[in-house]
Backbone as JSON Lines, residues from 0, in Angstrom:
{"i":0,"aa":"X","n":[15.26,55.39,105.26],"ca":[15.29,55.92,106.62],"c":[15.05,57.42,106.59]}
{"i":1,"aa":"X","n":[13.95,57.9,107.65],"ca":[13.52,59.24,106.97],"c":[14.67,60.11,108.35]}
{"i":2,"aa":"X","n":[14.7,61.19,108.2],"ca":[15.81,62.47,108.58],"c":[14.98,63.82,108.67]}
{"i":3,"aa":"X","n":[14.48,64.16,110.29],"ca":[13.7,65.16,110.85],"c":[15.02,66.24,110.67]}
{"i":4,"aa":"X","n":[14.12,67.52,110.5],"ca":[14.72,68.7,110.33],"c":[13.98,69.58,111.19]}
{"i":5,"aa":"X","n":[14.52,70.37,111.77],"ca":[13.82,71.73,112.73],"c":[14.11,73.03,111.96]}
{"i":6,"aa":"X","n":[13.16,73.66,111.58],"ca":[13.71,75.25,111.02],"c":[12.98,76.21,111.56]}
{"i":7,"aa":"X","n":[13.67,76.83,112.38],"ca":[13.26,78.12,113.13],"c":[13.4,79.48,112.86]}
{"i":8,"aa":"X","n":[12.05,80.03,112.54],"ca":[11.92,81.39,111.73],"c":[11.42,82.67,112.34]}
{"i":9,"aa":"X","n":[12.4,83.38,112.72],"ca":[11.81,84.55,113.14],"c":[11.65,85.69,112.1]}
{"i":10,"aa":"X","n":[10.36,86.76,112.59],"ca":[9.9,86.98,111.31],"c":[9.66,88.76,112.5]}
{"i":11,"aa":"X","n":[8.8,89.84,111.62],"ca":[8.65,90.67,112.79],"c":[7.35,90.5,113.9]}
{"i":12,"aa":"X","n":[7.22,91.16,114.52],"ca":[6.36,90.98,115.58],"c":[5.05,91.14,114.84]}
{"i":13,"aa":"X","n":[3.84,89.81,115.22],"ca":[2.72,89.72,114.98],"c":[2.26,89.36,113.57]}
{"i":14,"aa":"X","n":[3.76,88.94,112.45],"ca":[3.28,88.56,111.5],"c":[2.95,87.13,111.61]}
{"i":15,"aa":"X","n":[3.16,86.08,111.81],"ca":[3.14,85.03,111.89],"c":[1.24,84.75,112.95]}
{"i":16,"aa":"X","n":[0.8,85.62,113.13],"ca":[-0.13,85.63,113.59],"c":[-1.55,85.99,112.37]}
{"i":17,"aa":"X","n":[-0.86,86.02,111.29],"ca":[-1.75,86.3,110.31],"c":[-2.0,84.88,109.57]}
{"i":18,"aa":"X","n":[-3.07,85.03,108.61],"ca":[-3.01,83.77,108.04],"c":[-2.0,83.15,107.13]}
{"i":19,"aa":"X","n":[-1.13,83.45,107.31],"ca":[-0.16,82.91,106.64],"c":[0.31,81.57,106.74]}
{"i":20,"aa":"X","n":[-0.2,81.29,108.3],"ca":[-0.37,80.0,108.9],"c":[-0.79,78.64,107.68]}
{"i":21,"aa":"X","n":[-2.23,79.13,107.09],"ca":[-2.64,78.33,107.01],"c":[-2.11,78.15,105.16]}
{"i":22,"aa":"X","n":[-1.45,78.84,104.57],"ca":[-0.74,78.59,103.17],"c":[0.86,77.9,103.33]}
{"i":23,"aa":"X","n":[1.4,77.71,104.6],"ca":[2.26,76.97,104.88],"c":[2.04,75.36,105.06]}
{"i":24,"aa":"X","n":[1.02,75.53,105.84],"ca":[0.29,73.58,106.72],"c":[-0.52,72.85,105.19]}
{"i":25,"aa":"X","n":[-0.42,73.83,104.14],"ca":[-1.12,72.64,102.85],"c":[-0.15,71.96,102.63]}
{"i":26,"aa":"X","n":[1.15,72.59,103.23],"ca":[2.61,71.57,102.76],"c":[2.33,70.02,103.56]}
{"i":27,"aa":"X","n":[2.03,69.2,103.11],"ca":[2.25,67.81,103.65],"c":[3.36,67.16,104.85]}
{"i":28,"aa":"X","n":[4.5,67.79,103.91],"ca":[5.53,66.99,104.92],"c":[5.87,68.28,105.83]}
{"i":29,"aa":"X","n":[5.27,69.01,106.18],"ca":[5.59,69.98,106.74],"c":[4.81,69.96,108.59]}
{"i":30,"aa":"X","n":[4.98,70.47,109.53],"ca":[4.07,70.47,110.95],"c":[4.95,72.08,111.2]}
{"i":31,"aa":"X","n":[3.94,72.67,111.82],"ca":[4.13,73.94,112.45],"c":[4.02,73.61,113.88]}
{"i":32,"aa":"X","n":[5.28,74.32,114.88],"ca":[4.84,73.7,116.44],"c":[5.35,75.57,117.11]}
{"i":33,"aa":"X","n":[5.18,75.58,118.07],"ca":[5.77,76.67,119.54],"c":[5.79,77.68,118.3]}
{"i":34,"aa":"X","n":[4.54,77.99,118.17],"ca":[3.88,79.69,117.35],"c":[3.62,80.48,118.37]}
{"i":35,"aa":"X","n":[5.07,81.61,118.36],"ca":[4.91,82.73,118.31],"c":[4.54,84.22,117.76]}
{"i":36,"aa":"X","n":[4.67,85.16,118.34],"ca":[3.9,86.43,117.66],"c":[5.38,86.56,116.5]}
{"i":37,"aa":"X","n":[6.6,86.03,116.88],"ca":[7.71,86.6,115.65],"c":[8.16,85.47,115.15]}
{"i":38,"aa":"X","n":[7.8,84.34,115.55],"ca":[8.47,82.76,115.61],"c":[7.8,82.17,115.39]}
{"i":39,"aa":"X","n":[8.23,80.96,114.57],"ca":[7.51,79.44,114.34],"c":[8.82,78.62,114.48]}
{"i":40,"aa":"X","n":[8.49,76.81,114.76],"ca":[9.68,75.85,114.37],"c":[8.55,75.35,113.27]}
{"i":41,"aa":"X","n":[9.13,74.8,112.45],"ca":[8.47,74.03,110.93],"c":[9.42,72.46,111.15]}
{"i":42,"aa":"X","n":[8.84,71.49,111.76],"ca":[9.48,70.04,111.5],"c":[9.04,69.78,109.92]}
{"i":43,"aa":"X","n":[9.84,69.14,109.58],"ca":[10.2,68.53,108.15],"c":[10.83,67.2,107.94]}
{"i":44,"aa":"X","n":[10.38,66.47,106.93],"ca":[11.16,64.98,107.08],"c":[11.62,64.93,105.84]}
{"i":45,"aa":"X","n":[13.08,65.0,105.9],"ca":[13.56,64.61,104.79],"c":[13.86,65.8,103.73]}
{"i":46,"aa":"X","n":[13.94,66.7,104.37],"ca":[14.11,68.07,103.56],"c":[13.75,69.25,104.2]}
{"i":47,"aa":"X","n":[14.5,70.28,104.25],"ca":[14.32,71.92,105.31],"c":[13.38,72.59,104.52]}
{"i":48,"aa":"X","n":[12.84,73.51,105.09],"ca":[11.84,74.2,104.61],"c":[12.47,75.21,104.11]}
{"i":49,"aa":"X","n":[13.52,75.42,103.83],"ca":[14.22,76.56,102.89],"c":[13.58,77.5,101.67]}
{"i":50,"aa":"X","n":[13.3,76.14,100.75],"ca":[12.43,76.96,100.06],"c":[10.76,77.7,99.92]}
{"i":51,"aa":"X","n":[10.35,76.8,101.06],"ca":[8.98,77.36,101.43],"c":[9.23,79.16,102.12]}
{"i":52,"aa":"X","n":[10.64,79.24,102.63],"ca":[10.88,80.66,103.34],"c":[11.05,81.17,101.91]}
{"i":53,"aa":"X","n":[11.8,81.19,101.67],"ca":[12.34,81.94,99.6],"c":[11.38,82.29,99.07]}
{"i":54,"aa":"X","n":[10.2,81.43,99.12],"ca":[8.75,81.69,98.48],"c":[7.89,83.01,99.44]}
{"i":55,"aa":"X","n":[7.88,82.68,100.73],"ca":[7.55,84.02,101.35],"c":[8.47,84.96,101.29]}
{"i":56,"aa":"X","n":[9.68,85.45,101.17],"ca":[10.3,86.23,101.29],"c":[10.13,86.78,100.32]}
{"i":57,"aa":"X","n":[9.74,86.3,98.91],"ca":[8.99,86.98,97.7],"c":[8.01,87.89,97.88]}
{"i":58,"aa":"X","n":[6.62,87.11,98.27],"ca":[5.9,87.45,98.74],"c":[5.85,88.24,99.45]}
{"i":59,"aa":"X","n":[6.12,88.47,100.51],"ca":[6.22,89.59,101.5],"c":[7.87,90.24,101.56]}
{"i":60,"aa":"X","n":[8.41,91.03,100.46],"ca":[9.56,91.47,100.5],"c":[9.69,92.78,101.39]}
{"i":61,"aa":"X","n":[8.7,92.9,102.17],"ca":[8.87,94.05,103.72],"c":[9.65,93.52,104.63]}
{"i":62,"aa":"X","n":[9.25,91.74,105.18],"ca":[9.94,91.31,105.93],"c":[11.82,90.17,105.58]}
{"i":63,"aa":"X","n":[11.69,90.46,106.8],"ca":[13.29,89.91,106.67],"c":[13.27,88.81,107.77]}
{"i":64,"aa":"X","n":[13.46,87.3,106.76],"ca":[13.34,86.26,107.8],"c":[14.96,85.79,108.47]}
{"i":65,"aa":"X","n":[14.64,85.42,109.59],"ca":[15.74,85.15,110.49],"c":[15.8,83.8,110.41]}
{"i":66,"aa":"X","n":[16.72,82.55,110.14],"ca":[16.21,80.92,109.36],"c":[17.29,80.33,110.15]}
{"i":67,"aa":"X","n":[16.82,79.23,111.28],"ca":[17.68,78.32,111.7],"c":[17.45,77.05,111.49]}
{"i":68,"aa":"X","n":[18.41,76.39,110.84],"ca":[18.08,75.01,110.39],"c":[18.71,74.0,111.39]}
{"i":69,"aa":"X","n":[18.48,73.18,112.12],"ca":[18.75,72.02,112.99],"c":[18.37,70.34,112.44]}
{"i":70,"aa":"X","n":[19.56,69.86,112.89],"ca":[18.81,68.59,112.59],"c":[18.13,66.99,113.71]}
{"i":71,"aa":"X","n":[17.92,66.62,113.82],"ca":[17.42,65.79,115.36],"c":[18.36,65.15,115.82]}
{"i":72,"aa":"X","n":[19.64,64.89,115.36],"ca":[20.97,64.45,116.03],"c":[21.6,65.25,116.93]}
{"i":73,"aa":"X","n":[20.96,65.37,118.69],"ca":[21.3,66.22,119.19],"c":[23.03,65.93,119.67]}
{"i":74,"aa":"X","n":[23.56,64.75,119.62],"ca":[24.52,64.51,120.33],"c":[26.18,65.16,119.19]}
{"i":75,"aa":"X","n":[25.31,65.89,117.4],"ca":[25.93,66.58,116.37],"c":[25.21,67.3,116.29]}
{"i":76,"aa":"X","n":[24.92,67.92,116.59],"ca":[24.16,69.25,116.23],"c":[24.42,70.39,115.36]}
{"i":77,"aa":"X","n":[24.21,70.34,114.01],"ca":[24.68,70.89,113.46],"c":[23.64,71.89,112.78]}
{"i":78,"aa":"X","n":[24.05,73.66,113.24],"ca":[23.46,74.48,112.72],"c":[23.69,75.12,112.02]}
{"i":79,"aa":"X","n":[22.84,75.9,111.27],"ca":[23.1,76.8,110.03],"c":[22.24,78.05,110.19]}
{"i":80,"aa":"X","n":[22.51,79.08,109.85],"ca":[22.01,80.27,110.11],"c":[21.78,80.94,108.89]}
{"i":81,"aa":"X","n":[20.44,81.61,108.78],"ca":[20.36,82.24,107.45],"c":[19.23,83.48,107.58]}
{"i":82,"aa":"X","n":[19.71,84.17,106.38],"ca":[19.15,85.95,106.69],"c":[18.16,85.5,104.76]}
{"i":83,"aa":"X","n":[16.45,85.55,104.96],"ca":[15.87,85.57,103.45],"c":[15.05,87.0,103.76]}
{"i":84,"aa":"X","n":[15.54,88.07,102.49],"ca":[14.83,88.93,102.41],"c":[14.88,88.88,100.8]}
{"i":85,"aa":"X","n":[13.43,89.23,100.04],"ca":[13.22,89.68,98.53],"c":[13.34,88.28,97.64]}
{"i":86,"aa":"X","n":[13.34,87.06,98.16],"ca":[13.85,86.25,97.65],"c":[14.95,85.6,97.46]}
{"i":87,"aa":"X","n":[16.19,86.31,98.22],"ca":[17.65,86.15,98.2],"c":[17.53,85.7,99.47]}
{"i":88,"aa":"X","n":[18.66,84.86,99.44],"ca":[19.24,84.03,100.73],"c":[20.56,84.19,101.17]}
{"i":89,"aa":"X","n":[20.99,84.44,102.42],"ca":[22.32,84.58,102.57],"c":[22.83,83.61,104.05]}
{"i":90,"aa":"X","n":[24.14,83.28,103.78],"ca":[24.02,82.32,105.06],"c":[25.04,83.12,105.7]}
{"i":91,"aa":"X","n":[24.63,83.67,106.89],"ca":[25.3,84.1,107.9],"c":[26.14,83.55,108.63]}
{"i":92,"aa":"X","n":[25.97,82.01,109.8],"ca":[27.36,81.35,109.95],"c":[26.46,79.78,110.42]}
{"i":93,"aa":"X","n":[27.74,78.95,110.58],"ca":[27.02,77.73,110.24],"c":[28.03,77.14,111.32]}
{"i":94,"aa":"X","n":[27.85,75.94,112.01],"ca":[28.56,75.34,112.78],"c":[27.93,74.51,114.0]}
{"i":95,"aa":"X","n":[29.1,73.86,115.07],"ca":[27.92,72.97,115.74],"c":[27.25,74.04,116.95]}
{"i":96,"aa":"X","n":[26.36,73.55,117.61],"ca":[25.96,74.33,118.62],"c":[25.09,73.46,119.63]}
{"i":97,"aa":"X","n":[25.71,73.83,121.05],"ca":[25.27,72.88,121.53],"c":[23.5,72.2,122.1]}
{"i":98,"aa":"X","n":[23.57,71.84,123.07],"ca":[21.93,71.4,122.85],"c":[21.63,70.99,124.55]}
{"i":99,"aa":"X","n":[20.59,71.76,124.93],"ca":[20.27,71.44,126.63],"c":[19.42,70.95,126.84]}
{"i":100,"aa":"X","n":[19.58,69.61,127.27],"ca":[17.87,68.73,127.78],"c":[18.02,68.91,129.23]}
{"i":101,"aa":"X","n":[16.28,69.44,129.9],"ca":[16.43,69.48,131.16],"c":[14.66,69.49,131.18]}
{"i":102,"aa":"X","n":[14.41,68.84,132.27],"ca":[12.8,68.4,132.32],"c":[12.37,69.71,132.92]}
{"i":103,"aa":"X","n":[11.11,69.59,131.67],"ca":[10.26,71.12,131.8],"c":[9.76,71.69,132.72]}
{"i":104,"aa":"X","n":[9.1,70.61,133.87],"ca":[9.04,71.14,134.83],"c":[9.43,71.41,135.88]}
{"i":105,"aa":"X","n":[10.83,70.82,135.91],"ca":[11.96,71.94,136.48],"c":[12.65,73.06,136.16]}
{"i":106,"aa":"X","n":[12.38,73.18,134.64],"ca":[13.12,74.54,134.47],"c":[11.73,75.71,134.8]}
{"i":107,"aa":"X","n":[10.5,75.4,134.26],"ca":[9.83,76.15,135.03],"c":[9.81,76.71,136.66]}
{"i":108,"aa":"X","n":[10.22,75.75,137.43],"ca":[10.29,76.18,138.63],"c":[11.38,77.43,138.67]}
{"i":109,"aa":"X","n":[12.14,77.29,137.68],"ca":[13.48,77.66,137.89],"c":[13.1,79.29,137.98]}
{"i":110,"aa":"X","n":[14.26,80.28,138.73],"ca":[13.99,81.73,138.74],"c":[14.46,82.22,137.36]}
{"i":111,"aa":"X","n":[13.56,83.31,136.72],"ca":[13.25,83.43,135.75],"c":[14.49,84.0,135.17]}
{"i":112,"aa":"X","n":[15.09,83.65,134.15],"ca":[16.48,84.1,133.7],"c":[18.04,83.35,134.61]}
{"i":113,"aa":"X","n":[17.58,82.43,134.97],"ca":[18.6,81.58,135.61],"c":[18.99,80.09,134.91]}
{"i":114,"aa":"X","n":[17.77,79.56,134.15],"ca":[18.33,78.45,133.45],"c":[19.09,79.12,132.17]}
{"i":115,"aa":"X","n":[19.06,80.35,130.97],"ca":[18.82,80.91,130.36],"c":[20.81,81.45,130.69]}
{"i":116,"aa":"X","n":[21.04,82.13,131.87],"ca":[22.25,82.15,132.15],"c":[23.16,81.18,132.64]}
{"i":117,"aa":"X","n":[22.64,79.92,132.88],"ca":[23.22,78.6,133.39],"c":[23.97,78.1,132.14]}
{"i":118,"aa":"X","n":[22.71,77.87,130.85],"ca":[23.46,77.75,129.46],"c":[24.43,78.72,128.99]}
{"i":119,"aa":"X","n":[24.34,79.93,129.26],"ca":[25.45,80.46,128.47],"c":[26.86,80.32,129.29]}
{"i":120,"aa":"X","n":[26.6,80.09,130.24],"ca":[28.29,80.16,131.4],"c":[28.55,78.82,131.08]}
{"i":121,"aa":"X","n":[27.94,77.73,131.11],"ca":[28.26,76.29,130.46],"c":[28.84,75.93,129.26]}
{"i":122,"aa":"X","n":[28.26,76.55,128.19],"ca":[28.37,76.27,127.05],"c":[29.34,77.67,126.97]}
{"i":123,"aa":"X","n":[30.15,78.42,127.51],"ca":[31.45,78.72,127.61],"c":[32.57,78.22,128.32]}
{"i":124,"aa":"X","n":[32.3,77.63,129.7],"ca":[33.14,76.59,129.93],"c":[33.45,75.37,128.5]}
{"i":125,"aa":"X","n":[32.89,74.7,128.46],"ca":[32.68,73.82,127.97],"c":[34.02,74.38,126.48]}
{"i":126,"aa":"X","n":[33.21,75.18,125.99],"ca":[34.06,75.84,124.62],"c":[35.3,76.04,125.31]}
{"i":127,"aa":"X","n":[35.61,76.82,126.41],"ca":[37.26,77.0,126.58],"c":[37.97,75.55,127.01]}
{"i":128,"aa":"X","n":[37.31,74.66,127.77],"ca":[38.54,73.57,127.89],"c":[38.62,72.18,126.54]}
{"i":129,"aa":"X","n":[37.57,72.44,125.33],"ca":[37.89,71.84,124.03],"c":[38.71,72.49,123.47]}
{"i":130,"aa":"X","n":[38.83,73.19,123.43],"ca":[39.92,74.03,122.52],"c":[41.33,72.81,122.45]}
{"i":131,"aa":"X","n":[41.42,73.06,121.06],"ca":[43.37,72.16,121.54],"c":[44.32,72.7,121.96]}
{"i":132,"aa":"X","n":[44.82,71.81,122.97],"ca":[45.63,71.96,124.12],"c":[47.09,71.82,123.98]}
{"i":133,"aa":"X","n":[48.16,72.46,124.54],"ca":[49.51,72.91,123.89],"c":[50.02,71.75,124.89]}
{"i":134,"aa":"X","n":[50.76,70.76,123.74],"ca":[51.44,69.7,124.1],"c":[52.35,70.4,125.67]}
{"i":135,"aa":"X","n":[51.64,69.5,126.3],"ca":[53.04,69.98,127.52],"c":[54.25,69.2,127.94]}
{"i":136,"aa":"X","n":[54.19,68.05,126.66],"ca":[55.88,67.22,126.67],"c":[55.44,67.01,125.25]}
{"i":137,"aa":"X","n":[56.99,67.33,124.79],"ca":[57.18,66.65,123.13],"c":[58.07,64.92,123.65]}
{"i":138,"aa":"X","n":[57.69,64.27,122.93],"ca":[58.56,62.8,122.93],"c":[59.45,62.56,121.22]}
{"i":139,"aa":"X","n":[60.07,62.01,121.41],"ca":[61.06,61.75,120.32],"c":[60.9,60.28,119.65]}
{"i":140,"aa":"X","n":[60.11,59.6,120.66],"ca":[59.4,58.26,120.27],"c":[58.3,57.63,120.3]}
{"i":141,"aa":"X","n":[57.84,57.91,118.69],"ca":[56.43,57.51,118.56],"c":[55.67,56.65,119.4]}
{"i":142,"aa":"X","n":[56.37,55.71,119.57],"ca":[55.39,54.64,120.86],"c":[54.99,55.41,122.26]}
{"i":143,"aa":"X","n":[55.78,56.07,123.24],"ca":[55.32,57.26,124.14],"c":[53.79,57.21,123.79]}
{"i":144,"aa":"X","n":[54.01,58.07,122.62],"ca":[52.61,58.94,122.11],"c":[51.62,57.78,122.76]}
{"i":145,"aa":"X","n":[51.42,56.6,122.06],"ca":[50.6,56.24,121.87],"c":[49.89,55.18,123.39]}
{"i":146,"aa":"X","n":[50.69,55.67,124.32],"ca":[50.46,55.14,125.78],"c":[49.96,56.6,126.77]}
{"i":147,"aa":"X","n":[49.8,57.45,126.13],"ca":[48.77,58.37,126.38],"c":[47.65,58.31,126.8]}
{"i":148,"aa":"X","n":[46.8,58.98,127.58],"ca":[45.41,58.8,127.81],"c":[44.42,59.17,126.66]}
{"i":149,"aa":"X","n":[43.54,58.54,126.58],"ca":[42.6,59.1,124.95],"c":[41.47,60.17,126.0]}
{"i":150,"aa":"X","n":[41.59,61.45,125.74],"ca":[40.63,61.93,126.46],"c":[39.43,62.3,126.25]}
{"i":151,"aa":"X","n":[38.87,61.73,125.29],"ca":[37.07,61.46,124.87],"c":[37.12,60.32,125.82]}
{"i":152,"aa":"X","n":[37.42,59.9,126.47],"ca":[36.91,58.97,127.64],"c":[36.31,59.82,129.43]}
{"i":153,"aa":"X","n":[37.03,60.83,129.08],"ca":[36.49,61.71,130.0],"c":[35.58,62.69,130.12]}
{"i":154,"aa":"X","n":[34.69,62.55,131.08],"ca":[33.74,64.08,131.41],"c":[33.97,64.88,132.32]}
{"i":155,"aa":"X","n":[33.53,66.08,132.49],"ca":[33.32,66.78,132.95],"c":[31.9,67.28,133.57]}
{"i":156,"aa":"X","n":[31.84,67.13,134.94],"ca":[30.68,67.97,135.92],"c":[30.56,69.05,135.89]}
{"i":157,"aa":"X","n":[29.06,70.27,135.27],"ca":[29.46,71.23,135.78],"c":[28.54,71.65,136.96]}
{"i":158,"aa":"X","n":[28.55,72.47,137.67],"ca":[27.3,72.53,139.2],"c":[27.7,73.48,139.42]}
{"i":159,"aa":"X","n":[26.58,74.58,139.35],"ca":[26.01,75.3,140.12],"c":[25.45,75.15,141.54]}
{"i":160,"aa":"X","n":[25.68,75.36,142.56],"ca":[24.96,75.3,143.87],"c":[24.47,76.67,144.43]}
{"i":161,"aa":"X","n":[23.17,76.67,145.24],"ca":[23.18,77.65,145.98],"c":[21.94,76.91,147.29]}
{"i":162,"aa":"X","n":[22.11,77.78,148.04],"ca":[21.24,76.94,149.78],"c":[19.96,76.83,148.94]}
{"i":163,"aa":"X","n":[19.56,76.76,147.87],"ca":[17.65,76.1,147.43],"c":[17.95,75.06,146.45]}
{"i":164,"aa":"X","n":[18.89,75.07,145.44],"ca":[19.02,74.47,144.85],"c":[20.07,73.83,144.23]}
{"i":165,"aa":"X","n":[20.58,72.74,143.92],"ca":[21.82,72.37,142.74],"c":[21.67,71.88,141.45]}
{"i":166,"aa":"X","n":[21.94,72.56,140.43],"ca":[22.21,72.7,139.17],"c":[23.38,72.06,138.56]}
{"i":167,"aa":"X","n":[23.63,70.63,138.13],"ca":[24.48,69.94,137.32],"c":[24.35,70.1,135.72]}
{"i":168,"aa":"X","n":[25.49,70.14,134.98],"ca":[25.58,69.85,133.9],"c":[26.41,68.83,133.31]}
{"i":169,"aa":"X","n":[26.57,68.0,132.37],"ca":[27.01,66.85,131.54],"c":[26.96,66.43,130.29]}
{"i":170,"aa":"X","n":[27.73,67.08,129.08],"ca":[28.1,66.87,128.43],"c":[28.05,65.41,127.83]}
{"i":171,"aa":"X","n":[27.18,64.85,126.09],"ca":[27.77,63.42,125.81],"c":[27.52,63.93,124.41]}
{"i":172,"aa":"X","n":[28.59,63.32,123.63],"ca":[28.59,63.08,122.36],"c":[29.28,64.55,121.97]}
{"i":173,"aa":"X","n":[29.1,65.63,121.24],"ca":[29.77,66.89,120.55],"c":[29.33,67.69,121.54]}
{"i":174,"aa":"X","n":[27.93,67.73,121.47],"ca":[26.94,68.77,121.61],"c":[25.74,68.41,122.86]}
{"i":175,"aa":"X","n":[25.54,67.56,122.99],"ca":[24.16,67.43,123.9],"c":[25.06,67.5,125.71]}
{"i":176,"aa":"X","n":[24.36,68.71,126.33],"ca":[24.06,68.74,127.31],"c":[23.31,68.15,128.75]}
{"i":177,"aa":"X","n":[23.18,67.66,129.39],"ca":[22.43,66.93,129.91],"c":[22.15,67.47,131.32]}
{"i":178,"aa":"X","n":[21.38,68.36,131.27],"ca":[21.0,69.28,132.93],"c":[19.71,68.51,133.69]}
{"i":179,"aa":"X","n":[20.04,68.59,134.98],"ca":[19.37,67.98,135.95],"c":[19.36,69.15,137.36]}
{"i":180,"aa":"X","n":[18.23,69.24,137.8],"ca":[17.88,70.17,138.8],"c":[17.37,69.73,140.28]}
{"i":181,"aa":"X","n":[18.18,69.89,141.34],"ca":[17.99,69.11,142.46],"c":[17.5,70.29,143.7]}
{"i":182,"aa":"X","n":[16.38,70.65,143.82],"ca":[15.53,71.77,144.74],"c":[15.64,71.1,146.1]}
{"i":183,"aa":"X","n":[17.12,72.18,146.77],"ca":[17.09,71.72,148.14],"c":[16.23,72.35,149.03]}
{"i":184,"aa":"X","n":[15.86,73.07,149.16],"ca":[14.46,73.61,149.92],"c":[13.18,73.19,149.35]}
{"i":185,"aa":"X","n":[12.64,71.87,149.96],"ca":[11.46,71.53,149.59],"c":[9.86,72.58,149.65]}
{"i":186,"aa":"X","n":[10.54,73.76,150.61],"ca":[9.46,74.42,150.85],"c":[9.43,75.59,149.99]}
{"i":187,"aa":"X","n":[10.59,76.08,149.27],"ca":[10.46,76.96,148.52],"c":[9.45,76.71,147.56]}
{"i":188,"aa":"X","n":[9.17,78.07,147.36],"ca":[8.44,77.9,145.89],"c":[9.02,78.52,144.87]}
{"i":189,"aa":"X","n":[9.88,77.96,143.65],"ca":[10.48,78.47,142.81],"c":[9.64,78.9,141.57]}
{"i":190,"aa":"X","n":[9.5,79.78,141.34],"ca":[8.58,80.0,139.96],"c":[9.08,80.73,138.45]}
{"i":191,"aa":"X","n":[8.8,80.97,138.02],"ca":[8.9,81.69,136.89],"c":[7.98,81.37,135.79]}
{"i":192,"aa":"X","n":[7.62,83.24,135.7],"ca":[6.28,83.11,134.79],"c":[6.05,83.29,133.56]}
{"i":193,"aa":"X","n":[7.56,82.97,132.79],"ca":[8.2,82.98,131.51],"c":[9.2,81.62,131.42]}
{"i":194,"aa":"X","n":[8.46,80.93,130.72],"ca":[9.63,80.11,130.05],"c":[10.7,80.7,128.95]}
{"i":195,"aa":"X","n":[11.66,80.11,129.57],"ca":[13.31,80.5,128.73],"c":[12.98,79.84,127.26]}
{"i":196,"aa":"X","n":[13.52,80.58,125.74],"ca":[13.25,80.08,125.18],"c":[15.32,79.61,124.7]}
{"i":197,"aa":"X","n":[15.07,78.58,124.22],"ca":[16.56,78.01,123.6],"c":[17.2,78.61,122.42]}
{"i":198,"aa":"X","n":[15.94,78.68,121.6],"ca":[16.03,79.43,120.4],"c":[16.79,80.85,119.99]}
{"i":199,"aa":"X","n":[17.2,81.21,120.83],"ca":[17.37,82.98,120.2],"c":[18.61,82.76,119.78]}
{"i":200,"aa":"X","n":[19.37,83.34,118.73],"ca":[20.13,83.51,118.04],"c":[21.44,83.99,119.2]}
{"i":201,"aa":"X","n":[21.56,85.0,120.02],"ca":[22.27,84.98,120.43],"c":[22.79,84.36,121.92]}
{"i":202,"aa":"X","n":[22.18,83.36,121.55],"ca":[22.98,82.18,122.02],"c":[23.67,81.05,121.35]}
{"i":203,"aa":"X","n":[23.78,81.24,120.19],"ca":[24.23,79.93,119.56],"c":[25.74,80.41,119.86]}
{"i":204,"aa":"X","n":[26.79,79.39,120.34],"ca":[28.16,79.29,120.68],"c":[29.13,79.29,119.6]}
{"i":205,"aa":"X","n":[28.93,79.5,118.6],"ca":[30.12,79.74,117.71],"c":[30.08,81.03,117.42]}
């Protein structure tokens, strides 16, 4: 059973625009996708591109790669963060982080820097009411306990509203998000002429 990997590399501005492109794609199990002037994602099956970065970071010991490793289990999402300069690798911090599906061409409509702040106020809700919660009755008899409510049976809504539009969020599994966008002014025209990217580092929630 094969196991997709996402590794997202930011690099400085306009290198990744050189041919460097094309000494990466002889890798077989390798696909390059959403090339930017500082960014690439590298899908991989069955193994991260870790050491293909180690090998450039040799190579070009000017730059200093920025390395996020993901894996396609969005509902665990488990990331890892890493700094390759000179050939050395260092892992900066590692943990879950969550994950926002929302159809593209609604977040395009969306005003520009509004889906972008929707995730971060969410995915801080979200972090403050997991946290564990301070027993608010002790019992003296184990059976009590166990007539408790199990509360992984419950979700949580989150919504944004305003007079053009409503913005839900929904939580399943650790990590996956589940946003849906409901444009109450059919006549507006919502635009934005930048897509939000998910990727940037400072957004990951741990």
């Amino acid at each position: 059973m094969s196991y997709e990997y996402y590794t997202i590399v930011k690099a400085s501005s306009g290198f990744w625009e050189k041919l460097l492109m094309k000494q990466i794609n002889k890798e077989a199990h390798f696909q390059i996708s959403n090339i930017k002037s500082d960014e690439i994602v590298i899908n991989s099956t069955n193994r991260t591109a870790l050491e293909e970065i180690k090998k450039l970071s040799k190579e070009y010991p000017e730059e200093v790669f920025r390395v996020k490793v993901a894996g396609e289990d969005v509902y665990e999402n488990f990331v890892s963060l890493y700094e390759y300069s000179k050939g050395e690798s260092k892992l900066v911090k590692e943990g879950l982080e969550y994950c926002f599906g929302i159809e593209t061409e609604d977040r395009d409509k969306l005003e520009k820097g509004l889906f972008n702040r929707f995730q971060k106020k969410v995915a801080d809700y979200y972090q403050r009411i997991e946290q564990p919660k301070v027993n608010h009755e002790l019992f003296f008899d184990e059976d009590q306990k166990d007539q408790e409510d199990d509360n992984d049976n419950f979700s949580v809504i989150i919504e944004y509203k305003t007079k053009k539009l409503c913005i839900t969020a929904k939580k399943f599994g650790a990590t996956y998000i589940d946003v849906n966008v409901e444009f109450l002014d059919k006549t507006e025209k919502l635009k934005s002429p930048e897509r939000e990217s998910p990727s940037d580092y400072d957004d990951v929630p741990f």
